[in-house]
Legacy VTK file of the C-alpha trace (Angstrom):
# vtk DataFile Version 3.0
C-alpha trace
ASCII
DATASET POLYDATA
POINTS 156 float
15.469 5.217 34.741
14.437 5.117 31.018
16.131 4.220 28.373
17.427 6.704 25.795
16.557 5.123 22.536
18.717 6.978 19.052
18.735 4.520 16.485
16.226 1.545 15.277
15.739 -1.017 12.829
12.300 -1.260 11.556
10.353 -3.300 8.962
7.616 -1.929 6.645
5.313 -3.376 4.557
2.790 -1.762 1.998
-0.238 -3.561 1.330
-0.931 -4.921 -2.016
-3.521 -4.053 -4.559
-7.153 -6.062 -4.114
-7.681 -8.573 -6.940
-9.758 -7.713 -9.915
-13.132 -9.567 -10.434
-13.986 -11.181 -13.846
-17.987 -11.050 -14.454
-19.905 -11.005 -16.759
-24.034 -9.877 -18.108
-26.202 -11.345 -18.613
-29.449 -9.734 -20.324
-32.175 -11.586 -22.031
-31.375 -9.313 -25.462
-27.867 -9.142 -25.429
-25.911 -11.717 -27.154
-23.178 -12.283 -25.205
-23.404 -10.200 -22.460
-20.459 -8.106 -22.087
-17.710 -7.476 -19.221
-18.700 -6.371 -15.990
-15.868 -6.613 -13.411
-14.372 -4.211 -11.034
-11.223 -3.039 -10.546
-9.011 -3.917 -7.074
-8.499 -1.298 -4.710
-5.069 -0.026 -3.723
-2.830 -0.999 -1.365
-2.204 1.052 2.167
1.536 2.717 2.272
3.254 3.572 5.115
4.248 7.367 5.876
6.170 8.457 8.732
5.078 11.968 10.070
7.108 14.190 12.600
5.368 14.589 15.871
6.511 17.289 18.067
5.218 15.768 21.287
7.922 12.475 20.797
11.465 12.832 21.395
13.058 9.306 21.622
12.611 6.457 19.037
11.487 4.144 22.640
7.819 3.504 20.916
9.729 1.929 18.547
11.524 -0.689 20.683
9.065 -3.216 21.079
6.998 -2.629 17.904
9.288 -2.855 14.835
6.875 -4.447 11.658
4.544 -2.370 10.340
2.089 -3.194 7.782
-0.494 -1.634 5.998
-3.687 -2.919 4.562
-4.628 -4.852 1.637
-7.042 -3.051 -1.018
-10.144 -4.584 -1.200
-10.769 -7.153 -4.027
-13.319 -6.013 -6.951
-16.946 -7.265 -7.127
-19.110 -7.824 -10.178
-21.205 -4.875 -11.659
-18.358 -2.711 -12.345
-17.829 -2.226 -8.599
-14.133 -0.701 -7.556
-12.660 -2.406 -4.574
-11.645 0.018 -1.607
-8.636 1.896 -1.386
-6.404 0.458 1.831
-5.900 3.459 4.672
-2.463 4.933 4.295
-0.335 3.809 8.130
0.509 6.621 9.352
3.720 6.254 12.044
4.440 9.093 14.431
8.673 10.251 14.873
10.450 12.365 16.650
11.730 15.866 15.007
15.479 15.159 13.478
14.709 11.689 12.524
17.074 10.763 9.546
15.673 7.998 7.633
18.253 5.290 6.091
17.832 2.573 3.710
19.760 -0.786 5.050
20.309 -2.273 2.375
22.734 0.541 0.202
23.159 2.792 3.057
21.361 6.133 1.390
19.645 8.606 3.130
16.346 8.467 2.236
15.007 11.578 4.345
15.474 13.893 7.065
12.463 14.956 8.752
13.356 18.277 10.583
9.950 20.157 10.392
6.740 19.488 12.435
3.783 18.004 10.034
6.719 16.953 7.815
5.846 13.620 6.028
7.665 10.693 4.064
6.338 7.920 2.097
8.813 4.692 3.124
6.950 2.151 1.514
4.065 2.944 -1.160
0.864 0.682 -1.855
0.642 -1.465 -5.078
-1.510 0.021 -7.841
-4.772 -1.552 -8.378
-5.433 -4.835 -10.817
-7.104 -4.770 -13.976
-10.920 -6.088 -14.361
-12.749 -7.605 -17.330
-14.753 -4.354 -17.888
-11.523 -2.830 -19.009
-10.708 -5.324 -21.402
-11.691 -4.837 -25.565
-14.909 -6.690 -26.370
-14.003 -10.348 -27.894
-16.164 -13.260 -29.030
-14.302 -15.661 -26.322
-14.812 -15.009 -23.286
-11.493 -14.559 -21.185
-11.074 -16.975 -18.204
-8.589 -15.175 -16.063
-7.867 -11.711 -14.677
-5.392 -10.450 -16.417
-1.802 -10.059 -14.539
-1.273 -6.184 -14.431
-0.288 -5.759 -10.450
2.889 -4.876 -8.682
3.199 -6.322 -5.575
4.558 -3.958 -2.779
7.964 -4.587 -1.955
9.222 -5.490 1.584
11.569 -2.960 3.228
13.671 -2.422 6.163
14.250 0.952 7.147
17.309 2.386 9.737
15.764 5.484 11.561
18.970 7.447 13.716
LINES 1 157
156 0 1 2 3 4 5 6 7 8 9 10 11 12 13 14 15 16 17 18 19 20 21 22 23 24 25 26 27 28 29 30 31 32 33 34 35 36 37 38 39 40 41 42 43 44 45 46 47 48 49 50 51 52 53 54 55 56 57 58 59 60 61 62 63 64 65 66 67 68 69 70 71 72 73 74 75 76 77 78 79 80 81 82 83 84 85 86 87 88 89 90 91 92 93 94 95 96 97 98 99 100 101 102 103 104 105 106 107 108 109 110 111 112 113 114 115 116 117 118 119 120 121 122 123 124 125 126 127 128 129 130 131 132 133 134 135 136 137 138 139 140 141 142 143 144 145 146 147 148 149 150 151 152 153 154 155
């Protein structure tokens, strides 16, 4: 006989934003160049979406960390880094979503299709091209990305 399964601890984690490239020109006629890096791509989330054909949490039992993709890094010639895919986790209709950690409902998906964003995907990071034109060349990209958080989400 199967198990009923009503309430579940799980773990999410949102990917991070791909690195930005520094690059720069070179041209025969062009005294110093100029920049030409690419930005990072963003960072997956994770959404959970109400699926009308579950109706325990028992998917759940054995597979309880999710993570979503890393954007991709930035490449020289003012090439963008992918975007990560959003993960996308099917639940049952009712679910009531909890944060662990203070206890507040976070959402209560009731309606089929119904979608929440748990944990979003860092922003991108800064490339050279995006930087104001000096006469030194900057050695490092500069330090403009948030890092996705880890969180653990109650579903009952």
């Amino acid at each position: 006989m199967p198990t009923f399964v009503d309430q579940i601890k799980i773990e999410v984690h949102a990917g991070h934003g791909g690195n930005g490239m520094v690059a720069f020109r070179r041209e025969k006629y062009v005294p110093n160049g100029g920049p030409a890096g690419g930005d990072g791509g963003r960072g997956g989330s994770i959404i959970l979406k109400v699926d009308e054909g579950l109706r325990t949490l028992m998917d759940f039992r054995y597979h309880r960390i999710f993570k979503a993709k890393n954007g991709q890094n930035g490449m020289s010639k003012q090439m963008t880094g992918a975007a990560a895919d959003d993960t996308v986790i099917a639940v049952p209709q009712g679910t009531t979503v909890r944060d662990l950690d203070t206890g507040q409902i976070v959402g209560d998906l009731v309606e089929q299709g119904q979608e929440l964003v748990v944990a979003k995907g860092a922003a991108v990071a800064g490339a050279t091209f995006t930087l104001p034109r000096r006469r030194t060349r900057p050695r490092k990209s500069p330090k403009t990305v948030n890092r996705a958080k880890t969180t653990t989400w109650s579903s009952n």
